[in-house]
C-alpha positions as CSV (number, residue, x, y, z in Angstrom):
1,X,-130.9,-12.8,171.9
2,X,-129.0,-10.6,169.6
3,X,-129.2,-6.6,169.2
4,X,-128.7,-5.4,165.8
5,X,-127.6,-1.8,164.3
6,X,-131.0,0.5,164.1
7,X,-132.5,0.7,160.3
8,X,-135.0,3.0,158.8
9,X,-137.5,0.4,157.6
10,X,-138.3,-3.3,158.3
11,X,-140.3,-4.7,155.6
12,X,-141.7,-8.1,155.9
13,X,-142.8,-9.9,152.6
14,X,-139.9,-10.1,149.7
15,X,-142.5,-10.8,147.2
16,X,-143.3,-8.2,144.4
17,X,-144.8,-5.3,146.5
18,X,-142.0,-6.2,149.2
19,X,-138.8,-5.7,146.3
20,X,-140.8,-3.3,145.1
21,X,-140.3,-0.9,148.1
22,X,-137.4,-1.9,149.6
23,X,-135.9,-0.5,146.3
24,X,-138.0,2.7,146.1
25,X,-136.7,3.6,149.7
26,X,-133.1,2.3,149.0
27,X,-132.6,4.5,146.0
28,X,-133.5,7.5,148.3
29,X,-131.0,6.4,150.8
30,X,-132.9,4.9,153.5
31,X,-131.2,2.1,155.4
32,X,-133.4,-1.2,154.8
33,X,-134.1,-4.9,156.1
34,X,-136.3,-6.8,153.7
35,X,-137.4,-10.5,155.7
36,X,-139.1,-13.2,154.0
37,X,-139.8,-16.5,156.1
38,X,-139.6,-19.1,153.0
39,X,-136.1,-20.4,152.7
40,X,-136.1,-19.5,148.6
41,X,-137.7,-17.6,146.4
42,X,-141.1,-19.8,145.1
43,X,-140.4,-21.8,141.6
44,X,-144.0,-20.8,141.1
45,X,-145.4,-18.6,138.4
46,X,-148.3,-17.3,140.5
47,X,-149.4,-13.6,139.3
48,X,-148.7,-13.3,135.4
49,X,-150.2,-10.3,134.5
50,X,-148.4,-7.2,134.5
51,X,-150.6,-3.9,133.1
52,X,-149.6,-0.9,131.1
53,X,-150.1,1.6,134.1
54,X,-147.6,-0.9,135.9
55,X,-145.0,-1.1,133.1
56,X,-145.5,2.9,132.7
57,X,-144.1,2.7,136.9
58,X,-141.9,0.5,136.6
59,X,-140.3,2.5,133.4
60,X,-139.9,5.3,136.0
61,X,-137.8,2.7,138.1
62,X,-135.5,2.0,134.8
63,X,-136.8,-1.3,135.1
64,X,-139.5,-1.5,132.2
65,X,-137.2,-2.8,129.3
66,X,-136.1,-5.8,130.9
67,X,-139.4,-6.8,132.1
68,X,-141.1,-6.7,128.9
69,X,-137.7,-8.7,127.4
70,X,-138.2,-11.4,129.7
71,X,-142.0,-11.2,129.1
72,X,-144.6,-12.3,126.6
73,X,-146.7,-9.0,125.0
74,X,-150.4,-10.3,124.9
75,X,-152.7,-8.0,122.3
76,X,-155.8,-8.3,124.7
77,X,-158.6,-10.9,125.2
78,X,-160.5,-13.1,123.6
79,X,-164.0,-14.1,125.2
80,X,-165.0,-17.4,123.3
81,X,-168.4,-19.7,123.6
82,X,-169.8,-23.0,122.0
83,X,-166.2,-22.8,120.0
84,X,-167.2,-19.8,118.6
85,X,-165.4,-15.7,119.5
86,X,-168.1,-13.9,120.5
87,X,-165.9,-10.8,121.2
88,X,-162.7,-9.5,122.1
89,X,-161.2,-6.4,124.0
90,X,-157.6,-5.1,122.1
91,X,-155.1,-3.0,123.9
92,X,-153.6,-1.9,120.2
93,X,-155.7,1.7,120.9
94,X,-154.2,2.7,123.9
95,X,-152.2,6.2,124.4
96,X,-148.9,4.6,126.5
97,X,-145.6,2.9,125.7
98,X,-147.0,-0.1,126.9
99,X,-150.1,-1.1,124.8
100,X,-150.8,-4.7,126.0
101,X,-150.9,-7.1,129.0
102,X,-147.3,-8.3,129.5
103,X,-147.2,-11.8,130.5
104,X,-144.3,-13.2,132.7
105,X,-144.3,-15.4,135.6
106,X,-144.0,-14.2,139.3
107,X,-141.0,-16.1,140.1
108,X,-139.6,-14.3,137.0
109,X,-140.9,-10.8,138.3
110,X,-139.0,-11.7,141.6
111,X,-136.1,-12.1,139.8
112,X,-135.8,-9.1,138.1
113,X,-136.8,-7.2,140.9
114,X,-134.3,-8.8,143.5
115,X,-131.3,-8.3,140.8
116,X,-132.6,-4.5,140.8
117,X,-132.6,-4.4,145.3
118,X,-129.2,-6.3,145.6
119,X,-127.7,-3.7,143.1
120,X,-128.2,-1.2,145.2
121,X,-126.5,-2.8,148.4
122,X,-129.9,-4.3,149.6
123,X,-129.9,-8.0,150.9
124,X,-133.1,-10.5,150.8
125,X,-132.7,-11.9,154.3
126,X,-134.8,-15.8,153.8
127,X,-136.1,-18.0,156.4
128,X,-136.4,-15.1,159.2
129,X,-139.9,-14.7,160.5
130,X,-141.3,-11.5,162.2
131,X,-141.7,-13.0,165.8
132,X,-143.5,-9.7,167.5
133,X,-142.9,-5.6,168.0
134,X,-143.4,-2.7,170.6
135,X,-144.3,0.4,169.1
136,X,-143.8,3.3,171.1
137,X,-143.0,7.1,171.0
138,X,-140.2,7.9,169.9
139,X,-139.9,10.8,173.2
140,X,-140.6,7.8,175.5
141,X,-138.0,6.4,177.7
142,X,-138.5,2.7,175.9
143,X,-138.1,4.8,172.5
144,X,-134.7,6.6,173.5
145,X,-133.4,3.7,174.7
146,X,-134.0,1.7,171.4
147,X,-133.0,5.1,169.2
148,X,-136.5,4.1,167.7
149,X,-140.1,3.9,167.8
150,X,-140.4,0.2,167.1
151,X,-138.2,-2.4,168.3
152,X,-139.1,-6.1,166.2
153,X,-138.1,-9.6,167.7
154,X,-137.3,-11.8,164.4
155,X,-136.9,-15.2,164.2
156,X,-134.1,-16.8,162.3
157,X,-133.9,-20.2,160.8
158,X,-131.6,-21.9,163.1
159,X,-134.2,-20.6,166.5
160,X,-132.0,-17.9,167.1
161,X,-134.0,-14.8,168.0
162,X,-132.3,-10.7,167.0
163,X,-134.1,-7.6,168.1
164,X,-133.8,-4.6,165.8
165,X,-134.9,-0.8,166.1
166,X,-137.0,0.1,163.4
167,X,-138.3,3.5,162.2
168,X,-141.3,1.9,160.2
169,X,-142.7,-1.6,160.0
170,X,-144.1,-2.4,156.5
171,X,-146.1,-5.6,156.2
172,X,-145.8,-7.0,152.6
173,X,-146.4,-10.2,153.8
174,X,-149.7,-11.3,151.8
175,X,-153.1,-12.9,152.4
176,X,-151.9,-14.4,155.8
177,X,-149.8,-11.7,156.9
178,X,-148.4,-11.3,160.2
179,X,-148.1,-8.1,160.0
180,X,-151.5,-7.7,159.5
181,X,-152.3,-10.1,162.6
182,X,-149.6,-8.1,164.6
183,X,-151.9,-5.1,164.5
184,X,-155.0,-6.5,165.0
185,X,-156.6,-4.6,162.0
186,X,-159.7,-6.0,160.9
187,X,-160.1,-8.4,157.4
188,X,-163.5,-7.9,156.0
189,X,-164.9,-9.9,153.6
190,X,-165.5,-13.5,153.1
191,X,-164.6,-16.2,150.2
192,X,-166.2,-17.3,146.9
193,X,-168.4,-20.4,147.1
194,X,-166.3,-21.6,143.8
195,X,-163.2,-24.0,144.2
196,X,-160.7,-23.3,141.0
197,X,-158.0,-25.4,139.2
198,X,-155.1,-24.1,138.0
199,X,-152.4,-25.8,135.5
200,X,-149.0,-24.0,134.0
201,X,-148.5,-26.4,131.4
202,X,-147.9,-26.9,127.2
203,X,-151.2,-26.8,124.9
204,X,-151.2,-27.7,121.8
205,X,-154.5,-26.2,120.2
206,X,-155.7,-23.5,117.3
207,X,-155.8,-20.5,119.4
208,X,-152.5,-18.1,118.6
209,X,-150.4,-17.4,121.7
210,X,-150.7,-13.4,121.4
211,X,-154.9,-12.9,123.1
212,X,-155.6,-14.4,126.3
213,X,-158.4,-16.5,125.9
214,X,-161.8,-16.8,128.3
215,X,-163.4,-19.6,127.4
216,X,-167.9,-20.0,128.5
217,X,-168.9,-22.7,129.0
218,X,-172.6,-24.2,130.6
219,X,-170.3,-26.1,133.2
220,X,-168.1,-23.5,133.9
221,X,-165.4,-20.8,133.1
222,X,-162.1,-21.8,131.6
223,X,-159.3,-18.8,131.1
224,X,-156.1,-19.5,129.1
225,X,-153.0,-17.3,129.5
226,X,-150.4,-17.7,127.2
227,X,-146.7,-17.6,129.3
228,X,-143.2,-17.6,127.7
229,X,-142.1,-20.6,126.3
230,X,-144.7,-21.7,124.8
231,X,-146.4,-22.8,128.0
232,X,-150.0,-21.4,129.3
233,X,-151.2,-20.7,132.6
234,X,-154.9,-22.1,132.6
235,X,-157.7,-21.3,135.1
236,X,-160.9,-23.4,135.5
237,X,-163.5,-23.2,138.5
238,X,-164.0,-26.9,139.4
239,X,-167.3,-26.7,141.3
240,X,-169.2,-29.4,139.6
241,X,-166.1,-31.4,138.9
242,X,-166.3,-34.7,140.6
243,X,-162.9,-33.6,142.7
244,X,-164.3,-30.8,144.0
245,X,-167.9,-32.1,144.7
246,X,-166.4,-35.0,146.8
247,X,-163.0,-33.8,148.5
248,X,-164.0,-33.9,152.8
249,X,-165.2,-30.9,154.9
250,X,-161.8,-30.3,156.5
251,X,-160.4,-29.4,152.7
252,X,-162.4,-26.9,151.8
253,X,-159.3,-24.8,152.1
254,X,-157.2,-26.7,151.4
255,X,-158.7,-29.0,148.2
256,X,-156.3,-31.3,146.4
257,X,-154.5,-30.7,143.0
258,X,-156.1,-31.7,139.9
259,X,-154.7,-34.3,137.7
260,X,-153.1,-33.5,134.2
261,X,-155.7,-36.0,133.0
262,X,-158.8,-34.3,134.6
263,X,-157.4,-30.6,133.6
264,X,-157.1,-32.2,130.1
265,X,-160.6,-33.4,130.0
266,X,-162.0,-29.8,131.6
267,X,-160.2,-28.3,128.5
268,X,-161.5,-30.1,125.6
269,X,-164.6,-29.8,127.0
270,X,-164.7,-26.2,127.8
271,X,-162.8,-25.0,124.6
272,X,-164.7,-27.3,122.1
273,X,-161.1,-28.3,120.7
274,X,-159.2,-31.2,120.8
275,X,-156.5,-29.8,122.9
276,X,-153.5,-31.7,123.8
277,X,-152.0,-30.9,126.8
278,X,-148.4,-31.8,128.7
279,X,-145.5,-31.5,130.9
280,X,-147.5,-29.9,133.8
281,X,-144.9,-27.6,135.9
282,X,-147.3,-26.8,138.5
283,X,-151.1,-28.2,139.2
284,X,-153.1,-26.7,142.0
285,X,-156.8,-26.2,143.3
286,X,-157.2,-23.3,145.4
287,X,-160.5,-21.0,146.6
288,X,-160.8,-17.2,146.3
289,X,-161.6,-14.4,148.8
290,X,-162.4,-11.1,148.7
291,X,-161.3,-9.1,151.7
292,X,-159.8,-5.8,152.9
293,X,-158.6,-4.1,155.7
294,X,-160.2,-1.3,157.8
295,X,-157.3,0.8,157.7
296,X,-153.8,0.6,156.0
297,X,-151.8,2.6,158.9
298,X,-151.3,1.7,163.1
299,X,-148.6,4.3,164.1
300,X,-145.8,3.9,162.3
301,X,-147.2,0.5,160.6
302,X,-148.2,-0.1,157.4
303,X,-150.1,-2.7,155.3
304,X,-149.1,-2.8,151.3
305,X,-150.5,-5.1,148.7
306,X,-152.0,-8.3,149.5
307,X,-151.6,-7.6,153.2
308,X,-154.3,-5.3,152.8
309,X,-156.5,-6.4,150.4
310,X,-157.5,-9.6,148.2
311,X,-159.8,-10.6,145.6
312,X,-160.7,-12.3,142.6
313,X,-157.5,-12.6,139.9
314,X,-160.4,-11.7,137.7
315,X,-158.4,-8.7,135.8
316,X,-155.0,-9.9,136.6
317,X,-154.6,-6.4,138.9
318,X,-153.9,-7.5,142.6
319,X,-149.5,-8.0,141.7
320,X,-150.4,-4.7,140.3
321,X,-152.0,-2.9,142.8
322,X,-149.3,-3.9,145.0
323,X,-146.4,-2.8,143.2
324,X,-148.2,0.5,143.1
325,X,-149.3,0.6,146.4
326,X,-145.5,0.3,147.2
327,X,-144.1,2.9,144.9
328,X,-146.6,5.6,146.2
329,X,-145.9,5.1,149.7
330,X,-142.2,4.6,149.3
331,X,-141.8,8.5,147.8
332,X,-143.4,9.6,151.1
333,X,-141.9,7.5,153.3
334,X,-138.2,8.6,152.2
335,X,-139.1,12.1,152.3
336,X,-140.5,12.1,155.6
337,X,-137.6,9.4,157.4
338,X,-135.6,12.2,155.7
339,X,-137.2,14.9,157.5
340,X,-137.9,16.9,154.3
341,X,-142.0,16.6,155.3
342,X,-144.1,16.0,158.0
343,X,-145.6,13.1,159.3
344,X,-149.2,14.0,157.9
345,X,-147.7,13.6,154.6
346,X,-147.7,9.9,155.0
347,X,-152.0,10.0,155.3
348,X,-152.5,10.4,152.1
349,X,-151.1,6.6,151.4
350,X,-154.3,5.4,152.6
351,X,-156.7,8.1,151.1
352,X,-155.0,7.7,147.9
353,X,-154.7,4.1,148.1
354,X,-157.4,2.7,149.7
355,X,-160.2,4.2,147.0
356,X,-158.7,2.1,144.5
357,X,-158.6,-1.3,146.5
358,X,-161.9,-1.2,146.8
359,X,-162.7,-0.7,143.0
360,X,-160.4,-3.6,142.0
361,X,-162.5,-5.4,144.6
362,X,-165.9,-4.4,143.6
363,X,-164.9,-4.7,139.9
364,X,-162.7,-8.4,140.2
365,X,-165.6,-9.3,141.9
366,X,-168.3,-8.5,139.0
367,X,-166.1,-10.1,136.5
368,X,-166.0,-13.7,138.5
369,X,-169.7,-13.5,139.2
370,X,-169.7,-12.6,135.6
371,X,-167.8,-15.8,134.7
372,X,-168.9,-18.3,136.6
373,X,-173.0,-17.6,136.2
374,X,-174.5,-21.4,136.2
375,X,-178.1,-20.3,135.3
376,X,-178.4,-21.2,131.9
377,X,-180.7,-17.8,131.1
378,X,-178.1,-16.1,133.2
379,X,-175.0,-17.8,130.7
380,X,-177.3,-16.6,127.4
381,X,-177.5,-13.0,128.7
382,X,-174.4,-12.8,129.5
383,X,-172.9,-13.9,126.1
384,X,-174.8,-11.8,124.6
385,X,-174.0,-8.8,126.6
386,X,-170.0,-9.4,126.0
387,X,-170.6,-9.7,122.4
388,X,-172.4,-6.6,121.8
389,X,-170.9,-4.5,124.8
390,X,-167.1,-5.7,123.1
391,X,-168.5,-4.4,119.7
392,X,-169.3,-0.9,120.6
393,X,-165.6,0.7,120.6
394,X,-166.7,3.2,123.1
395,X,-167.4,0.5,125.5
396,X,-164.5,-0.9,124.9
397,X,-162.2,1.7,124.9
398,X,-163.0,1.9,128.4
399,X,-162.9,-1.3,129.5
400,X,-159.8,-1.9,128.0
401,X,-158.4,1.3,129.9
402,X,-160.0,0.3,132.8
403,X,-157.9,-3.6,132.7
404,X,-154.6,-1.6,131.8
405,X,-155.2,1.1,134.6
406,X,-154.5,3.7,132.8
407,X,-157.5,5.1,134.2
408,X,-155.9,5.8,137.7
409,X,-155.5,9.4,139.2
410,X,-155.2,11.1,142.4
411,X,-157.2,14.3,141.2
412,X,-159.2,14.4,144.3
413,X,-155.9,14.0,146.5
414,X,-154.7,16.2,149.2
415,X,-151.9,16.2,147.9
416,X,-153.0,17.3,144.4
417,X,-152.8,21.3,144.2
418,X,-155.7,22.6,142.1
419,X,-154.8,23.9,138.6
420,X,-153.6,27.3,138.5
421,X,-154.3,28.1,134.6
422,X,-154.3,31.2,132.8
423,X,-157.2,32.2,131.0
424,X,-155.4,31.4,127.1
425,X,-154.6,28.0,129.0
426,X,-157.9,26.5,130.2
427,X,-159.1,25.2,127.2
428,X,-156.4,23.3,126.7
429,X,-155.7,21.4,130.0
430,X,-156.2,17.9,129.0
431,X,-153.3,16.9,131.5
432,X,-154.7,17.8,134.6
433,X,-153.8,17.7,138.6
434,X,-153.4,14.3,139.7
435,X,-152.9,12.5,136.4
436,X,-150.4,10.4,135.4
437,X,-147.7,11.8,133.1
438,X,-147.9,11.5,129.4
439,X,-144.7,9.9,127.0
440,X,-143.0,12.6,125.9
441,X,-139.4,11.7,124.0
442,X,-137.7,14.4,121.5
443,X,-135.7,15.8,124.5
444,X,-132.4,16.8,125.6
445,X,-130.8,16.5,128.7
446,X,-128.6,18.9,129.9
447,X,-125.6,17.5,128.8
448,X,-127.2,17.3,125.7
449,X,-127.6,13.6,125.0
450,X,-131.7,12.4,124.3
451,X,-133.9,11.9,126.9
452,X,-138.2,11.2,127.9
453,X,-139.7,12.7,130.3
454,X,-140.1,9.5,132.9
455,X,-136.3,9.1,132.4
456,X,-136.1,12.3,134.5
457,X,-137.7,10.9,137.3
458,X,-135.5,7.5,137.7
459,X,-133.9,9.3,140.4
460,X,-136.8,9.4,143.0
461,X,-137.0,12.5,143.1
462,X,-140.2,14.6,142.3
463,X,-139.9,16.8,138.8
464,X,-140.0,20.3,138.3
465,X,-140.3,22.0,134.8
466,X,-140.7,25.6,134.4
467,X,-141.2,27.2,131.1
468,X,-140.3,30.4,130.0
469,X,-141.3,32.5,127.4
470,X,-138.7,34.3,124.7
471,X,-137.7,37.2,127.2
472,X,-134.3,39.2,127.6
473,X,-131.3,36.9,129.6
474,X,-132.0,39.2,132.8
475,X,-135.6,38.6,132.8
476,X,-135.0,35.1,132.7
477,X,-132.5,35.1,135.1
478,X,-134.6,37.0,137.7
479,X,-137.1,33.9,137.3
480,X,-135.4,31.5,137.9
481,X,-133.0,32.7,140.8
482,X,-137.0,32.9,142.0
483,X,-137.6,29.5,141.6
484,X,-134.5,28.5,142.8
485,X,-135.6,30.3,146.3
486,X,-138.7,28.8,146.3
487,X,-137.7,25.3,145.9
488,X,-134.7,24.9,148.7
489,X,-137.0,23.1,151.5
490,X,-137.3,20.7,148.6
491,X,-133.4,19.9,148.8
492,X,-132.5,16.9,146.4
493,X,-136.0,15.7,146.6
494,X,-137.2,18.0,143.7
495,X,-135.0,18.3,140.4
496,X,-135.8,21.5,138.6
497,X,-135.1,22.2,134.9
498,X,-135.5,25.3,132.5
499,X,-137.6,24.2,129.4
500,X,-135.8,26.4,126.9
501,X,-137.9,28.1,124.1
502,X,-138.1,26.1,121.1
503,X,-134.8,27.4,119.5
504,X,-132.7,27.1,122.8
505,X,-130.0,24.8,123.3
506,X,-129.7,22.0,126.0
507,X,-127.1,23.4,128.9
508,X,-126.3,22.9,132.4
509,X,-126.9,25.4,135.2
510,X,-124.5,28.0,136.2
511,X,-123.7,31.2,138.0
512,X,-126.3,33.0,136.0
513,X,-128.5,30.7,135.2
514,X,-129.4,28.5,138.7
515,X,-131.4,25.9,136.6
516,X,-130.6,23.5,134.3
517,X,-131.9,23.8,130.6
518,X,-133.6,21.1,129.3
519,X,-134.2,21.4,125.4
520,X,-137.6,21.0,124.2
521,X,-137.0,21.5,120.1
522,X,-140.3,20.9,119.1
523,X,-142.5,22.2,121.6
524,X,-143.3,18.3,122.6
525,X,-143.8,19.4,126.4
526,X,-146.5,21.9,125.9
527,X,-148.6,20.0,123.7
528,X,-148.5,16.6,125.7
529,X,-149.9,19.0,128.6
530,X,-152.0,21.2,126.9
531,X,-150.0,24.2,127.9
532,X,-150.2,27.6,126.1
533,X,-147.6,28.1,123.5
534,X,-146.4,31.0,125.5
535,X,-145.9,32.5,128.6
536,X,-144.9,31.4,132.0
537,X,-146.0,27.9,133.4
538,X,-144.8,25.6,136.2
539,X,-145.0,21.9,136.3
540,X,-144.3,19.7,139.4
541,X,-144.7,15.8,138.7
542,X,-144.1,13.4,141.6
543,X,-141.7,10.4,142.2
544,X,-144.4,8.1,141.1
545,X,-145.7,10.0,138.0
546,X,-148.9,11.7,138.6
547,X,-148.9,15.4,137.8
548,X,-148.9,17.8,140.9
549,X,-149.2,21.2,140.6
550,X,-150.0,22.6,137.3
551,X,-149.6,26.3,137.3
552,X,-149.8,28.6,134.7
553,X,-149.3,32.9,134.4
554,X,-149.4,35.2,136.8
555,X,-149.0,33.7,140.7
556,X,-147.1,30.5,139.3
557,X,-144.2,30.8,141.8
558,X,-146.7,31.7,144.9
559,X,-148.9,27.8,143.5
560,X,-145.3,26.0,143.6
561,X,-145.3,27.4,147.5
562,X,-148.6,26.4,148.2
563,X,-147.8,23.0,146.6
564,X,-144.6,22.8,149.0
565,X,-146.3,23.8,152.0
566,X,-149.5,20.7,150.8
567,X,-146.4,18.2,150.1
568,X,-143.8,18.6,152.9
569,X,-145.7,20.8,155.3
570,X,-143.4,23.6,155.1
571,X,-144.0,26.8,152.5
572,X,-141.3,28.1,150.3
573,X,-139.4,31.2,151.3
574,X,-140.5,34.3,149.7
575,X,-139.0,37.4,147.7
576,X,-136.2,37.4,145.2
């Protein structure tokens, strides 16, 4: 058995929520292994459906344009019965960058994500298998020894076995993880009595390839994404299909593809058209649980994406809960490895986290019941309901917010510092602690070249923006020397700017002025947040987007120490 140098993270799974983090925490610095136990990356498109809240993180990771370039832009969806649309739900309305469902393949999410972890120096280590692991203290004789708290046996290809200090163990390793198993941690829930089919084929029919389209139907549900290249990813529950009535006991878990034929037959039937369908790259039945863990942390463990939870692909949100899973505990898990906070910090994954889970659970779960109603009174109430529910644009409006997730915040976080606002101010807060951040462009950088807001946070670190009023140069000079003070436990995990009054110039920091001036010509800044067209006001947004502290007049600087002392567990230091 080999030994192998000490690393800061192990993460098991090199799916999307696996890349996903290994690059968060190599972009920080962190030294990572990232494991998967297939030999190559799956041909497969599995998860297609990649929402706006998911583009708007993945924008913050520079990685937005080329996913929506190598993706299909789908307006919203369709809900059809008897032949006939009965309603639809649009993205076009919403307030983001990204106003639709971006379709693109898993395999081709993968890809782009594996090109973005090997650029930084990070390697996708296939066919090694997480065998076992100690976890101990790290002030224990067995921790010494190892220079870590967790020493992993891994399993290579060939048999041969390598040990490895780790720091932190993240399982990423989905629905059958090991990680998960490793722990013991407990996987509540049970499966859906429904067996599905699934087909990523051609179709020739009269629906447009821009609206996914859910098709009711009295024998059953059948949904039709459109992919790129002309090719659709259909989903059908096959419960009173002949192949799933008569397949044996012992494949209930297991139930045998479909044919092209039978798919074919289940389509024309269910979307009252005389579809043609062909070349069939992938045909598969498969069942659906709904499960979750009891917690996401044992010591220095963790449990991300599918390891934690699954449920019903109704929604097309458990890829996305998992990428976001990963980029909010891979902020907290560099800053702590890089002893900038304390340990408590990394709580907050779960309580942050967790909440969430369980409403994609609870509501993925409604939408299949939804879906796949066989009652015949049941199937004319429920048509009816999504026809006139779809009409009202209040009701839709949120339901279309709710699919895109733009509708996640961390408002009731522990991390989230309560708004300090000045009386002017209050009104006008629309932006509020623990939301995400809004699209602001019309910038310039301190070297004076454009710039939006979530460009500044490609680096990791978390944002700080203080504005200034007009005032003489010493005045602002004495305020910001202030902030500068208050932000050093910070190190490079906070970048601070100056947002100059609306006639200032864009310029980099110097001996008399410690911050950096980022040019806001337009006052675009203080309207996206709601801030008071004057006077003093402090913004901290975090690595992964979500507003902070939002601190306005009189006692801004002494919020921005409370904030550090509620982030990294340390306070600020204090006078001028």
């Amino acid at each position: 058995m080999t030994t192998s140098i000490p690393v800061d993270a192990l993460i098991v799974g090199a799916g999307p929520t696996g890349l996903t983090l290994a690059g968060v925490l190599l972009r920080r610095g962190l030294r990572v292994r990232l494991i998967d136990a297939a030999p190559a990356p799956s041909p497969y498109s599995r998860a297609i459906g990649i929402q706006s809240r998911t583009l708007e993180s993945l924008d913050l990771l520079g990685l937005a344009d080329a996913f929506v370039a190598a993706g299909l832009s789908l307006r919203g969806a369709s809900f059809v019965s008897a032949g006939r649309e009965i309603g639809k739900v649009s993205f076009d309305s919403l307030d983001t960058r990204f106003p639709f469902i971006l379709s693109l393949p898993q395999n081709e999410t993968e890809r782009i994500l594996a090109g973005w972890v090997e650029g930084m120096g990070g390697q996708i280590e296939r066919g090694v298998t997480l065998d076992t692991f100690t976890q101990t203290d790290a002030d224990d004789d067995a921790g010494e020894a190892t220079g870590a708290p967790i020493v992993a046996t891994l399993r290579h290809a060939d048999g041969a076995s390598e040990q490895v200090a780790v720091s932190w163990l993240i399982g990423c390793d989905g629905a059958h993880s090991r990680v998960r198993h490793l722990v013991g941690a407990t996987f509540r829930g049970a499966a859906y009595p429904e067996t599905f089919a699934l087909a990523d084929v051609r179709v020739a029919w009269q629906w447009t390839p821009d609206w996914a389209r859910i098709f009711f139907h009295p024998d059953g549900l059948l949904a039709a994404f459109p992919l790129p290249g002309d090719r659709y990813r259909l989903i059908m529950d096959t419960a009173s299909s002949p192949s799933a009535a008569d397949a044996p006991a012992d494949e209930a878990t297991h139930p045998p593809a479909p044919t092209l034929d039978e798919v074919s037959a289940i389509v024309a039937q269910r979307s009252a058209s005389d579809a043609r369908l062909s070349d069939a790259r992938w045909l598969a039945s498969f069942r659906i649980s709904a499960r979750s863990v009891n917690h996401t942390r044992f010591g220095r463990v963790f449990l991300v994406g599918d390891a934690a939870h699954i449920h019903s692909p109704a929604g097309g949100q458990g890829m996305n809960t998992g990428i976001q899973d990963a980029i909010n505990l891979g902020w907290k898990l560099a800053l702590t490895q890089r002893g900038l906070a304390h340990d408590a910090l990394l709580e907050s994954y779960e309580r942050e986290r967790r909440p969430i889970a369980e409403d994609v659970l609870r509501e993925s779960g409604a939408l299949l019941r939804a879906a796949t109603l066989r009652n015949p009174l049941g199937q004319r109430a429920r048509d009816g309901a999504f026809a006139l529910l779809t009409s009202l644009s209040v009701v839709e409006r949120r339901l279309v917010r709710q699919i895109a997730e733009v509708t996640i915040n961390y408002r009731h976080s522990s991390l989230t510092a309560p708004a300090h606002l000045s009386r002017a101010a209050g009104s006008g807060a629309r932006v509020r602690p623990g939301d995400y951040l809004p699209e602001v462009d019309g910038l310039l950088a301190p070297d004076g070249q454009p710039t939006r807001l979530c460009e500044l946070l490609r680096g990791g670190a978390s944002l700080l923006l203080a504005f200034t009023p007009d005032a003489t140069p010493a005045t602002t000079r004495k305020q910001m020397r202030e902030l500068a003070q208050a932000i050093q436990p910070w190190g490079d995990a906070l970048v601070a700017y100056r947002v100059a009054p609306s006639l200032a110039i864009s310029q980099p920091a110097d001996a008399t002025n410690p911050l950096p001036t980022l040019a806001d010509a337009k006052g675009a800044l203080r309207s996206a947040f709601g801030l008071a067209s004057e006077g003093d006001a402090l913004l901290v947004i975090r690595p992964d987007g979500y507003l902070g502290l939002r601190a306005e007049g009189a006692g801004a600087v002494e919020a921005l120490r409370g904030y550090t002392a509620r982030v990294l567990g340390v306070a600020g230091p204090t006078g001028v």
